[in-house]
C-alpha positions, 0 to 999 in steps of 0.5 A: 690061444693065450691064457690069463693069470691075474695077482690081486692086491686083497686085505688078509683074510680075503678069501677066493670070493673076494677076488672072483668078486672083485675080478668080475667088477675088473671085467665089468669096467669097474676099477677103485681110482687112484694109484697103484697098491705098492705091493702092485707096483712092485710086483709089476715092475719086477716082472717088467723089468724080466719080461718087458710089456713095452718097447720093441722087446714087447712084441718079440717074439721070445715075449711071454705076453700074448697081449701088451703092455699088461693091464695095470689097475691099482689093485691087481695086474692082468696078464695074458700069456702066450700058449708056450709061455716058459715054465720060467715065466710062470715060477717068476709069477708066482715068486713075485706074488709070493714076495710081494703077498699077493693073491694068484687068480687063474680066472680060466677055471676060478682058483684063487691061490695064495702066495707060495710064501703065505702056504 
């Protein structure tokens, strides 16, 4: 069973009820339209460039990703994680969110995190 992980591009001050809020809308089918926040865009090619989410890497079996290419909206980046992800794989999710001031939702159980370098 895989597990999700979702960084979300939020305005400061945003609080935990802001993100579960706007993850709900995400599982809902409601996305904002337009491009990429570029705190996300940077976020996820970084990661991408480490974990490929596309091409024939995507699939190996080495791969963190239970399901690819991660879904992308312009305010958030979803990712769904193989059961034996890498310790790794995790410590770069967060270095990158925390590098970029990203949000970290762990919608299995709610908790909002914020950026190891906000703390």
């Amino acid at each position: 069973m895989s597990f999700d992980l979702v960084v979300w591009a939020m305005d400061h001050g945003s609080t935990s009820a802001d993100v579960q809020a706007a993850h709900e809308l995400c599982r809902q089918g409601e996305h904002v339209d337009g491009e990429p926040d570029r705190r996300i865009a940077a976020f996820y090619t970084e990661l991408t460039a480490a974990y490929p989410d596309r091409g024939p890497a995507a699939g190996a079996p080495e791969s963190p990703w239970a399901v690819d290419p991660l879904h992308v909206a312009t305010d958030h980046v979803e990712m769904r994680l193989r059961p034996a992800c890498a310790d790794e794989v995790l410590l770069t999710i967060e270095r990158l969110a925390g590098e970029h001031g990203l949000l970290l939702l762990d919608p299995q159980d709610g908790s909002v995190y914020p950026p190891p370098a906000r703390v």
